[in-house]
N, C-alpha and C positions, 0 to 999 in steps of 0.2 A: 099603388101604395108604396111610398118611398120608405126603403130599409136603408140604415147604415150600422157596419161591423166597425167597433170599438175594440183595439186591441192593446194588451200591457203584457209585454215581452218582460217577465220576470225573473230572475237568476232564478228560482226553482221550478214555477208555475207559469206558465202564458195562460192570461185569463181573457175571456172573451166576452165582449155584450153586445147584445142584437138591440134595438133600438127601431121600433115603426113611428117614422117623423109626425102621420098624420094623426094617430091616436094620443101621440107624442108617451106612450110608454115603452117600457122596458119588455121586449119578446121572450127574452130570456137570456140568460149567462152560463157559461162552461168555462173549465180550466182543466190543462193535461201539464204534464212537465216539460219545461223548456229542454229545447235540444240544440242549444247554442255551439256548443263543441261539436255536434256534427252538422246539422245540417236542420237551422232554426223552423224551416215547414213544416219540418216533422213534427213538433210539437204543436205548431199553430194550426197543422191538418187535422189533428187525432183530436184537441178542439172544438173544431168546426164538425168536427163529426158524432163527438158527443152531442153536441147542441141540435142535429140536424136528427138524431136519436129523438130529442125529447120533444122538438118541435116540428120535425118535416124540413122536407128541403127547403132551404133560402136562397134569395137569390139578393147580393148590396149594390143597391147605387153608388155610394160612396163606402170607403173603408180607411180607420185613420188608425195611427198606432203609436203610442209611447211606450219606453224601454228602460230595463232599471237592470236588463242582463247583464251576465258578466260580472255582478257587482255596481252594477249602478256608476255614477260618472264619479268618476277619481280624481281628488284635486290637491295640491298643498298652498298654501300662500304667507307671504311674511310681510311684514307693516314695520314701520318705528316702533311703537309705543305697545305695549301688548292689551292695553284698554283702552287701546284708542286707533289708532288706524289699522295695525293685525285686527283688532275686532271687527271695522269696518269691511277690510276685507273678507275674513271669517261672515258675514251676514253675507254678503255679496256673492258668496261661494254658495251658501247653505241655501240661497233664495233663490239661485240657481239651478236648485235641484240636486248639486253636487254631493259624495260623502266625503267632507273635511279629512283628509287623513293627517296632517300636521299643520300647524301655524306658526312660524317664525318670525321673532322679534329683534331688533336691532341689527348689527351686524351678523349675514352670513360667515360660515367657519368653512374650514375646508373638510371639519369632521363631517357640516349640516352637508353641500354637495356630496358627500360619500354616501349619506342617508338616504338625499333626493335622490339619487343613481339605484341605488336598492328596493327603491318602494316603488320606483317611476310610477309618475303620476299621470293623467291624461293632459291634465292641464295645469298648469302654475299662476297664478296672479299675485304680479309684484307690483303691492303699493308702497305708499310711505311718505310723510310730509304732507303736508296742507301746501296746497298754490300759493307759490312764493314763500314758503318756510324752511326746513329743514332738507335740504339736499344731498347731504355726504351719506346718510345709509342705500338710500335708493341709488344711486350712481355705486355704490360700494356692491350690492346684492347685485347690479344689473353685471356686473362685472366678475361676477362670480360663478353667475348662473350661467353665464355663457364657457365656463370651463366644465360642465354639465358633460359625460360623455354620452348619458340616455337622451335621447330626442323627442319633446313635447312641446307644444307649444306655449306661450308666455303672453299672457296678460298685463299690459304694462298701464297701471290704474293710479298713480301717485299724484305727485309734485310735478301741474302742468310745466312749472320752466324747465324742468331736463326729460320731460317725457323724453324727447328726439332724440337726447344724450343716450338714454340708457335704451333705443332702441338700436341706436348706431353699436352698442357696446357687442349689442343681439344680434349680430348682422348673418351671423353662423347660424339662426337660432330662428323656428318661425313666432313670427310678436308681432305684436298689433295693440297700437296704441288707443283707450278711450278717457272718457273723462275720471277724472279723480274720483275716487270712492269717498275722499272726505275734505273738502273742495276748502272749506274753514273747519276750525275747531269744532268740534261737537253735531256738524250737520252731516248726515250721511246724505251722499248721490251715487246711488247702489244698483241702480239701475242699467245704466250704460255698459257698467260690465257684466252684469247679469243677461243681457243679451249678446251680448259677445260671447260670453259663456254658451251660449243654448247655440250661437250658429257653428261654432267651430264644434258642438256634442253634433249638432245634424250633419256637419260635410265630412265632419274626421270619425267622429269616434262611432257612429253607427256602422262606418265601413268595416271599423276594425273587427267587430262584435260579429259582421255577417249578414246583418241584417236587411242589406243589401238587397240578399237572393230573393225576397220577398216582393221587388220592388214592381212586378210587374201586374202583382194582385191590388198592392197598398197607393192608396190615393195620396199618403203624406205620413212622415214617420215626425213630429212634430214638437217631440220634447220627454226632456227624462221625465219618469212616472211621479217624483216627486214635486216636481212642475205643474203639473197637470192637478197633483193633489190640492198644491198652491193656490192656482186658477178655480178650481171648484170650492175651496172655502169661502175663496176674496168673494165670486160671485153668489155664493150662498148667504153671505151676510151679507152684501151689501143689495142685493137685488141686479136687473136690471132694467131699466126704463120704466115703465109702469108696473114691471114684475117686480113688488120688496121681496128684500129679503128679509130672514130672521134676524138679524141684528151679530152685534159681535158675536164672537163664538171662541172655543179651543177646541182643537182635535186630536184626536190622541190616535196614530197609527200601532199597534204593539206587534214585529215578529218576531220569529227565530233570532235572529242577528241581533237588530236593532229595535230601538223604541223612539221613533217621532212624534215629535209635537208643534204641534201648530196654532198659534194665535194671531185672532185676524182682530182690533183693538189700538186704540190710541195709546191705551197703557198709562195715560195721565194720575198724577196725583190727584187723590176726589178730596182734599182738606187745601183751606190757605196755607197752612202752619207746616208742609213739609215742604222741604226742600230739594230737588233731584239732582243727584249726582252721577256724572259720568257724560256719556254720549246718549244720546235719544235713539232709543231702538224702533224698530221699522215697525210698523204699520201691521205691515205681514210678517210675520215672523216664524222663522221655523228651525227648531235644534234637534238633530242626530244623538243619540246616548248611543253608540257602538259599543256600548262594555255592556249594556243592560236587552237582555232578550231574553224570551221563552225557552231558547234549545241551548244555539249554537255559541252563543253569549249568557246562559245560564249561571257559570260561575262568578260574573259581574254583579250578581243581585246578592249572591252569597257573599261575595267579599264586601261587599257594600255594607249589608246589614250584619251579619256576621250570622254561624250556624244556628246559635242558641234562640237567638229572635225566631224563627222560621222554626225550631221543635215548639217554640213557647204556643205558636198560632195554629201550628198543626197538632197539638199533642201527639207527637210519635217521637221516640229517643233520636239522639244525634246519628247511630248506627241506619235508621233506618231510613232517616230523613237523607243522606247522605248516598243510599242505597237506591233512590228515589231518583233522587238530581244527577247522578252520575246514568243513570238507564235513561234519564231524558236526553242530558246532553251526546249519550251514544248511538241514542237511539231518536234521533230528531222530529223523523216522522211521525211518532207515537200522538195517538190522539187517543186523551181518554174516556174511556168508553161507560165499563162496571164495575172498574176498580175505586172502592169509595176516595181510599190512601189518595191515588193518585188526582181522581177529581180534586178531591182536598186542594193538594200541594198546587197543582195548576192555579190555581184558583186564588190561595195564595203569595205564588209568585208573579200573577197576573198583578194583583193589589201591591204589590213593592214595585213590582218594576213604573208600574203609573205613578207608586206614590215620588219615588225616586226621578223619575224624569221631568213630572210636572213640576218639582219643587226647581231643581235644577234650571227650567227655563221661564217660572215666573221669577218678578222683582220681589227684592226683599225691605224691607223697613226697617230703622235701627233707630236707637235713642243715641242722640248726639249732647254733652253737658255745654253749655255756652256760659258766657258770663252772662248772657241775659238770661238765664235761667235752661229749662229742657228745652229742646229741638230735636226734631223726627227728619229723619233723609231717608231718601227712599231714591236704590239701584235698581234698574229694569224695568220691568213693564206691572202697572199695578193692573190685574187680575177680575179684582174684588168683585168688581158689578158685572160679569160677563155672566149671563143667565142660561145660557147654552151648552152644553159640551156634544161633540160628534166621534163616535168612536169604528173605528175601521180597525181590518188585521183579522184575518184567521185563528190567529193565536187567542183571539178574545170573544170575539160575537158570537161562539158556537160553545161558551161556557158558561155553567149555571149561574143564578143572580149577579149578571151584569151590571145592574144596577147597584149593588153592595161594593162589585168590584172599583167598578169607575167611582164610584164618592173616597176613595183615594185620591182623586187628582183635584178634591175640595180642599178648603180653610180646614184647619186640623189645631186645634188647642195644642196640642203634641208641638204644632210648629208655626207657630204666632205670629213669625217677621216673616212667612212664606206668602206673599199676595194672590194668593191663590184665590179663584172662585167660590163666594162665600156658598151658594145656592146656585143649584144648575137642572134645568130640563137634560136628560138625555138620549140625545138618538142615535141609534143602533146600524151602520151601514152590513144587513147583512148579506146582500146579495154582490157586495167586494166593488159599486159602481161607483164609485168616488172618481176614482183616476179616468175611469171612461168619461164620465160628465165633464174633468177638467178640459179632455181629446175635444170633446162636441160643444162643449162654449167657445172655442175658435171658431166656430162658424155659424154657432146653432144656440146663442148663449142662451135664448129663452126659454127655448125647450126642456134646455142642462138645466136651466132652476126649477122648473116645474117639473121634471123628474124626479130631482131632488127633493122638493118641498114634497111629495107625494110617496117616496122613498121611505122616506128617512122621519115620518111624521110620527112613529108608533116608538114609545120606549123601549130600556132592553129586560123589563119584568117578561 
């Protein structure tokens, strides 16, 4: 009976899934806290030992593993145009798996290098220009970044005629040149540096992290966890070979930190009469809210909505509400239990932070006045017909009426030009296997949907 151990090296938690290939189910799942700072076994042992607790000893044929420790992959990048090839790159980074930590536009300053030196990134990707257009910021940045005195490596994704320029500029600097993120106006090719991205996260930055030491258990460390997450939607909707999928979808990741979302979707206008403005967003598509999370990013949601909204939903005074959100955010761990108050708040900070993310990365609609009377345009990705949503994160699958919660990330009269999903089935990842199905579609994709379609087929009432 062929077993394989799925593993996701997470900055808090190392979670684990056993996987018997011939039954093609799920054995079982554990998670203990990463111990990245000393000596990352540690937590992937105590793990395996939970798991071996609840099921008996195991023995894997294969074992594969994605990593979001440390913080997950760190990236900054700057473009020309800030809607337009920053964006490009910005998607390029984010589909990568990466967490965006800044996007710069136009010309670098020597304020932004003082910045990049402070936040050192893992990796940088410098685009800018369409093939044969605009040359002078990308030769300007390339030239900039090489007075860089922190050491990362550089992504050089722009304007193919001085790619060579602004790698020569790089010569002190390790770079590597692929094709343009936005090769003509309006078309992205996101691709090329997205795997550049993932080989320089597998040779470089899993060294850095440690990860390493594991290397003599682990069959392949294969991609950051929100990669993996990537891969298990794309394959979820789409099927594969005689295996369908469920059709388009959005997934709503929600932690401590951060709040991910994910839509796998053409995003097309479904009317003749509107018109779409901008660049054509990806296919797959997936955005970071780093301000907006359950614990550690808690006061993102407050600032966002402000305190009054949040007593008006909880009924409790500004004093006590405030008394609430500050013992979460100190106390991050906190999971509640039989405190009504706090179930409450959870609950409803769960329903902002999805309602605020999801608005944030669907497209929106506007009325446009023309001389030929009214016109509708429509920026991003239209939503509307997606019938699915998939919901993942600790923070969410283990709180009451999930179902109440997640119809936040629906169409809302409240917010009319949000393209959001008008109607949605919801399924519930609660046993955290998402990112391991992403690990095991690298080799094993029919299995990963038929785990998944068997997973994930029950709502979250």
């Amino acid at each position: 009976m062929k077993k394989i151990l799925l593993i996701d090296f997470g900055s808090t938690y190392t979670k684990i899934t056993a996987v018997d290939m011939e039954k093609e189910t799920i054995i079982g799942t554990a998670s203990s806290y990463t111990t990245v700072n000393t000596d990352i076994n540690e937590g992937l042992s105590n793990a395996k030992l939970i798991l071996e607790n609840k099921y008996g000893k195991l023995e894997f044929d294969e074992i594969y593993a994605c990593s979001s420790a440390a913080g997950g992959l760190r990236m900054m990048s700057c473009g020309l145009v800030s809607s337009v090839t920053s964006e490009a790159a910005k998607q390029a980074s984010l589909g990568a798996g990466a967490k965006v930590l800044k996007v710069y536009s136009y010309e670098l300053t020597e304020e932004d290098i003082k910045e990049i030196d402070e936040i050192k990134p893992e990796i940088f990707l410098l685009a800018g220009g369409t093939d044969g257009g605009n040359q002078r910021y990308i030769l300007h940045n390339a030239k900039m970044l090489s007075t860089c005195k922190y050491n990362f490596p550089i992504i050089i994704a722009g304007n193919r005629t001085v790619s060579k320029k602004c790698s020569k500029f790089l010569e002190n600097k390790e770079n590597y040149i692929v094709d343009n993120v936005m090769p003509k106006y309006g078309e992205l090719n996101i691709e090329p540096a997205q795997n550049k991205i993932r080989d320089i996260f597998l040779k470089r930055i899993i060294n850095a992290k440690g990860i390493t030491k594991t290397n003599s258990i682990i069959s392949g460390i294969l991609m950051p966890t929100p990669s993996a997450m990537m891969k298990a939607m794309e394959l979820l909707a789409n099927g594969y070979e005689d295996e369908k999928g469920i059709g388009e979808l959005l997934a709503i990741d929600i932690g401590g930190a951060t709040t991910d979302i994910y839509s796998i979707a053409d995003g097309y206008p479904d009317e003749v009469n509107i018109i779409y403005k901008g660049i054509k967003e990806p296919y797959i598509k997936r955005t970071v809210e780093g301000d907006i999370g359950m614990r550690y990013s808690i006061y993102g949601i407050l600032e966002e909505v402000g305190i009054e909204k949040i007593c008006k939903l909880s009924n409790l005074s500004i004093s006590k509400c405030e008394e609430i959100i500050n013992n979460l955010y100190n106390n991050p761990d906190t999971i509640p239990s039989n405190d009504k108050d706090l179930i409450n708040m959870d609950n409803i900070l769960a329903s902002l932070a999805i309602e605020i993310a999801t608005i944030r990365h669907a497209g929106k609609i506007e009325k446009a006045y023309t001389t030929s009377g009214i016109a509708y345009v429509q920026s991003g990705k239209n939503l509307t017909n997606i019938n699915k949503v998939v919901v993942t994160g600790g923070s969410i699958v283990h709180l009451e009426k999930v179902n109440n919660i997640i119809n936040h990330a629906l169409y809302s009269e409240e917010k009319p030009n949000s393209l959001r999903p008008k109607k949605a089935d919801i399924l519930v990842d609660r046993k955290y296997i998402l990112s391991a199905m992403g690990l095991l579609s690298e080799y094993y994709p029919k299995t990963a949907i038929r785990i998944m379609k068997e997973e994930l087929k029950y709502n979250g009432n």
